[in-house]
N, C-alpha and C positions, 0 to 999 in steps of 0.2 A: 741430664735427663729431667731431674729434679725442676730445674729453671725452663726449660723445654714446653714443659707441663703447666708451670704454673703460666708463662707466657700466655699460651693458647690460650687456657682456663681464663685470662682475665679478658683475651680478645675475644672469647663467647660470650663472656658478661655483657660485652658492648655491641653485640651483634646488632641490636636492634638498632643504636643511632646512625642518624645518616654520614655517610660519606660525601662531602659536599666540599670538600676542600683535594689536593692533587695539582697531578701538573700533567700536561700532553709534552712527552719526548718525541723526538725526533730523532732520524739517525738513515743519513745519507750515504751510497758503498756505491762501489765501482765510476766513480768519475760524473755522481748525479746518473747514472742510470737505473738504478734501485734506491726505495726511498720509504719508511715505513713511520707513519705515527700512531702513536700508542697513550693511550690515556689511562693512566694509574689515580685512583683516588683513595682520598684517607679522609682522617673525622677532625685534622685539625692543621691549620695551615703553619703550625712548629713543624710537625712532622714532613708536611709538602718542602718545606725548609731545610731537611736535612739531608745532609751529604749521602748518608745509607740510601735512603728511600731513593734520589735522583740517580746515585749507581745501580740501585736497581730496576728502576724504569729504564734504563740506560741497556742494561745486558736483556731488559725482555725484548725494547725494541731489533737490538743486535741479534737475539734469536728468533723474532720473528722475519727479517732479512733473512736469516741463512736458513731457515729451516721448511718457512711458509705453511705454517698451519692454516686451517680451512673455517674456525671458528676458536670459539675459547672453550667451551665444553659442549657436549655431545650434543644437548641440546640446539644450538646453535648451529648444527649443519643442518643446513635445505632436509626438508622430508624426499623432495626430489634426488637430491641427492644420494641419501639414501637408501631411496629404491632402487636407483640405476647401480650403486654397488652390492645392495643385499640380490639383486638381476643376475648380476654378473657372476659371484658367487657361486650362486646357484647353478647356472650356467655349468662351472667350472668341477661343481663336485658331483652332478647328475655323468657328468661327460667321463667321470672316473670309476661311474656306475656304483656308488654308493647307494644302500635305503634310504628309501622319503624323509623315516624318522631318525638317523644320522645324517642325513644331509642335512634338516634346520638348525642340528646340533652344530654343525661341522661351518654354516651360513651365519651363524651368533656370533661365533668364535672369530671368524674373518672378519663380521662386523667389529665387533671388541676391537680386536689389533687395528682396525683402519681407523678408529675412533684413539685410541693410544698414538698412531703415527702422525693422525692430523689434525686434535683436539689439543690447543695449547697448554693447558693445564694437564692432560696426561701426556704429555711428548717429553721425552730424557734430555732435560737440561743439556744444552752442546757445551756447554763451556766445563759440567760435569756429569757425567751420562747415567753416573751411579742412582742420581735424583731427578724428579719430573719437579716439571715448573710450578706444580702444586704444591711439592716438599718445598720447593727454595722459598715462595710468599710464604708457606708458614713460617719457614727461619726469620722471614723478615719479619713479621706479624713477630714473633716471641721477641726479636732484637727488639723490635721498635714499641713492642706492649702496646699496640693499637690495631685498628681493623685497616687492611688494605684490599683491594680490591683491583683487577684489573676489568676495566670497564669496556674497550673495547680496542678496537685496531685497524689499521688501514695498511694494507701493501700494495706500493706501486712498483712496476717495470716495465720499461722504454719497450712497447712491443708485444706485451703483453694486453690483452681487454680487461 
């Protein structure tokens, strides 16, 4: 916990420099019909170099293939979007005839959990469910004692817009 801590602590010290260096992974499934690139960046091109950081640009891309988040953090989903689910919601808890003022309570909460299932950094690591994708970049962040970031992402599928 000790190293954990001190890890972090020294990847907040460096918070401020830029991330200018990374690598865009790739990672193709089902015969080229699903195809996702994902771009990871760090502060120095030893780190873009190394075996850790590449396996794990490697398993985000793999869980952005199997999972399909909708952005990287909340921020990042459409405000569109989130009115047509905070709509729906609503929708769903009036119709079960709850109060106005338990239903925005009960409409947050549904937001939350859809932000948790389709916001990559809060979504349960597939590979281990016990951690969000938030916890696993910080284990990498404390391994690699440097700032990592995932910067963005693309998923394609044969069929899908």
């Amino acid at each position: 916990d000790f190293l954990r801590t001190k890890g972090l602590a020294t990847a907040a010290k460096r918070a401020g420099r830029a991330m200018t260096q990374g690598l865009i992974q790739s990672y193709i499934h089902m015969d080229g019909k699903l195809g996702v690139l994902v771009e990871v960046n760090c502060e120095t091109d030893f780190v873009a170099k190394n075996d850790d950081f590449k396996e794990f640009a490697k398993n985000i891309a793999m869980h952005i293939a199997a999972i399909n988040p909708v952005g990287i953090r909340p921020e990042d989903v459409p405000e569109e979007t989130i009115n047509r689910e905070r709509e729906i919601y609503r929708g769903q808890v009036l119709e079960m005839g709850k109060p106005e003022k338990i239903a925005d309570k009960i409409v947050e909460g549904k937001l939350q959990k859809y932000f948790k299932e389709n916001c990559l950094l809060n979504q349960a690591y597939v590979r281990d469910p016990e951690i969000t994708i938030a916890d696993y970049l910080n284990e990498m962040i404390t391994k690699i004692g440097e700032n990592i970031t995932i910067k963005r992402f693309v998923r394609f599928k044969i069929g899908e817009a």
